[in-house]
C-alpha positions in Angstrom: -38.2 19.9 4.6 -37.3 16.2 4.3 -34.8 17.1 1.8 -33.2 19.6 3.6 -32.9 17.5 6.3 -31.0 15.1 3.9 -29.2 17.4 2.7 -27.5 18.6 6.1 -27.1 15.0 6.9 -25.3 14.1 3.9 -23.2 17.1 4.7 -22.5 16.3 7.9 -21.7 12.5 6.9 -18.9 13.7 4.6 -17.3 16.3 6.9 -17.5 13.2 9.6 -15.1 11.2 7.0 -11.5 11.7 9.0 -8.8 13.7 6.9 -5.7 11.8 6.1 -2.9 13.1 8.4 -0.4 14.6 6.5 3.6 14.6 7.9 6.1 17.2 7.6 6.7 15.9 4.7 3.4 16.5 2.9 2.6 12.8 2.5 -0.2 11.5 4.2 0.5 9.3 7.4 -1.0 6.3 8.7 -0.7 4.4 11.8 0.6 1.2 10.9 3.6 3.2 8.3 6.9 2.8 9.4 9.5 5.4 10.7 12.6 4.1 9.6 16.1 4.9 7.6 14.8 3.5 4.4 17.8 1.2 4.3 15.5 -1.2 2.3 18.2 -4.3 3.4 17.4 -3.1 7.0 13.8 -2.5 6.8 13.2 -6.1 4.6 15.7 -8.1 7.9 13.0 -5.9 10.6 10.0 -7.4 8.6 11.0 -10.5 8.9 11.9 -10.4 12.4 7.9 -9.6 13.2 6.8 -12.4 10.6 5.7 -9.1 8.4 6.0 -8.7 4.5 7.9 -6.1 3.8 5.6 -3.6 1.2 6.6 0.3 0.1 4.7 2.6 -0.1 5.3 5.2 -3.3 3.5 8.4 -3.2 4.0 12.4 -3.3 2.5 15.8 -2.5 -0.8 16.8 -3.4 -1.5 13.4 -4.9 -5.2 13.5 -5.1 -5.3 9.3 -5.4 -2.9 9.4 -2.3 -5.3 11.0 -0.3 -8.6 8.8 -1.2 -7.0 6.1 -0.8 -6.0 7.2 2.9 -9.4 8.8 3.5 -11.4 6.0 2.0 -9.7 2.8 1.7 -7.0 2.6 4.3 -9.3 3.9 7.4 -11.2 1.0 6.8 -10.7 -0.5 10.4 -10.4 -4.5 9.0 -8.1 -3.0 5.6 -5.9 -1.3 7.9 -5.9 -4.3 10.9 -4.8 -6.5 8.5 -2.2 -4.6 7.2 -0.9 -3.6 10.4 -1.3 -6.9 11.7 0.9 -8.5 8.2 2.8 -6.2 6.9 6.0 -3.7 7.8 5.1 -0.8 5.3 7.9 2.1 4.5 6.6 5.4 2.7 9.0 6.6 -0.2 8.2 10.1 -1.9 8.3 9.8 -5.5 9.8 13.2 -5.7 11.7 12.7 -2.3 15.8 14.3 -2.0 16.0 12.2 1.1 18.1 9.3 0.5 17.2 5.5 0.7 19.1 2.5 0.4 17.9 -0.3 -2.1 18.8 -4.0 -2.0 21.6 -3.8 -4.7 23.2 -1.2 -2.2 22.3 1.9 -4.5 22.0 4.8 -2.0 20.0 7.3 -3.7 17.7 10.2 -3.2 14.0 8.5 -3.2 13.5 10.3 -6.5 16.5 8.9 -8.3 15.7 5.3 -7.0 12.2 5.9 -9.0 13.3 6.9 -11.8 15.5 3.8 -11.3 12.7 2.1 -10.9 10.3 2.9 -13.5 7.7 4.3 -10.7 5.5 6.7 -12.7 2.2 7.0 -10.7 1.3 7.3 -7.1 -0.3 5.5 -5.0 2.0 2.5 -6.0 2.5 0.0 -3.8 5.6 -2.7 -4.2 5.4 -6.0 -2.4 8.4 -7.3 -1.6 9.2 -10.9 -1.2 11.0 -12.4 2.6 14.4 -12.6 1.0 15.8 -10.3 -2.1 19.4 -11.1 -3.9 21.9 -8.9 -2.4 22.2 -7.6 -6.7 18.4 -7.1 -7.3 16.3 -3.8 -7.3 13.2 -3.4 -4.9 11.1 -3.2 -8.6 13.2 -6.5 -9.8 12.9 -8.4 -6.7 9.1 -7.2 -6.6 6.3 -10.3 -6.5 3.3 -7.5 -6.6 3.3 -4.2 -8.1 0.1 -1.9 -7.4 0.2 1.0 -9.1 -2.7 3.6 -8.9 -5.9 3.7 -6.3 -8.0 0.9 -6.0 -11.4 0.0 -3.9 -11.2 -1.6 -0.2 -11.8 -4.9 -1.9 -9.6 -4.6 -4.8 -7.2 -3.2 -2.0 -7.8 -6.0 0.6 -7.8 -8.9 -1.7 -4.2 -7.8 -3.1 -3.0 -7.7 0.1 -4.2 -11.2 1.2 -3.0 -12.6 -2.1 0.6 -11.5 -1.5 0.6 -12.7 2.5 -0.9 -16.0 1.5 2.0 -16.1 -1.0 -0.4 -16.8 -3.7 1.6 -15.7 -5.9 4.1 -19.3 -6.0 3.2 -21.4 -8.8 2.2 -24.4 -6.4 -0.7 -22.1 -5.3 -1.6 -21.9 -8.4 -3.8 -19.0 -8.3 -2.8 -15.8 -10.5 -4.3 -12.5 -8.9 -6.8 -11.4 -11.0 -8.3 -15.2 -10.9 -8.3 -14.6 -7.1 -9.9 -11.2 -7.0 -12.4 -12.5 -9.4 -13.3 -15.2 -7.0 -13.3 -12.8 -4.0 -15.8 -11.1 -5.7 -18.0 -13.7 -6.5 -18.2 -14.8 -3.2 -18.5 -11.7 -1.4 -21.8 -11.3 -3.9 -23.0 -14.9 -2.9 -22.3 -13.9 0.8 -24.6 -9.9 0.1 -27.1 -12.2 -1.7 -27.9 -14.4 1.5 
């Protein structure tokens, strides 16, 4: 009886996990994503107007890593406050025939600007920096590149890395040196 009983809970535990909302578009939605013209030049001057970094958000239909990462990573309430709270995020469709501007003035269809690019996975994430040359790509211009689904941590720490602009040689800290401290201390933290 008990493991019945665990059973139907377990069950009921993943049917309680909320499904990613999915636009007209058949990309999945989140709150903080922007709606915007995907004039890159426009939405990078908009992200700096709110103090926000400007990040793009690659992905396409059906993208089984899309949706985990929106059902398990990005509903994490701190994950997604401090992304909202940080950074002006733009969706792109990998496979996408609506247009977008990037920085070098290319207008495109989405799908042409990743081929462009190089963009071959989804989720891929592209951190942009708070001023691009007016003759640099998004993927030139790029100071962090996340390609593929990662853990909240993995997720979070990237994140913080690129707003705390760890990424300039005078802080001195590459990413994966970072993430491998984050880790450490979170487990000191667990282990107290």
């Amino acid at each position: 009886m008990k493991r019945i009983l665990a059973f139907m809970i377990a069950c009921l535990a993943a049917g309680a996990v909320a499904a990613a909302e999915l636009g007209d578009d058949g990309l999945h939605k989140a709150p903080w994503m922007r709606d915007t013209f995907k004039d890159l030049r426009e939405d990078l001057e908009e992200a700096s107007k709110d103090g926000k970094r400007l990040v793009l958000f690659i992905e396409q239909q059906g993208c089984i890593y899309c949706k985990k990462m929106h059902e398990e990573v990005f509903l994490q309430p701190d994950l997604a406050a401090y992304i909202e709270e940080n950074f002006f995020v733009v969706q792109l469709d990998l496979h996408g025939s609506a247009t977008a501007v990037d920085f070098d003035g290319d207008e495109s269809e989405q799908r042409s600007l990743m081929r462009k690019w190089g963009i071959l996975f989804t989720p891929t994430l592209v951190f942009l920096p708070g001023e691009v040359p007016e003759d640099a790509t998004a993927i030139e211009a790029a100071v962090a590149v996340m390609p593929s689904a990662f853990s909240k941590a993995t997720t979070l720490d990237l994140f913080t890395w690129v707003n705390e602009r760890r990424y300039e040689i005078e802080n001195g800290e590459d990413f994966q040196r970072y993430h491998a401290r984050r880790i450490r201390e979170r487990s000191n933290v667990a282990q107290d």
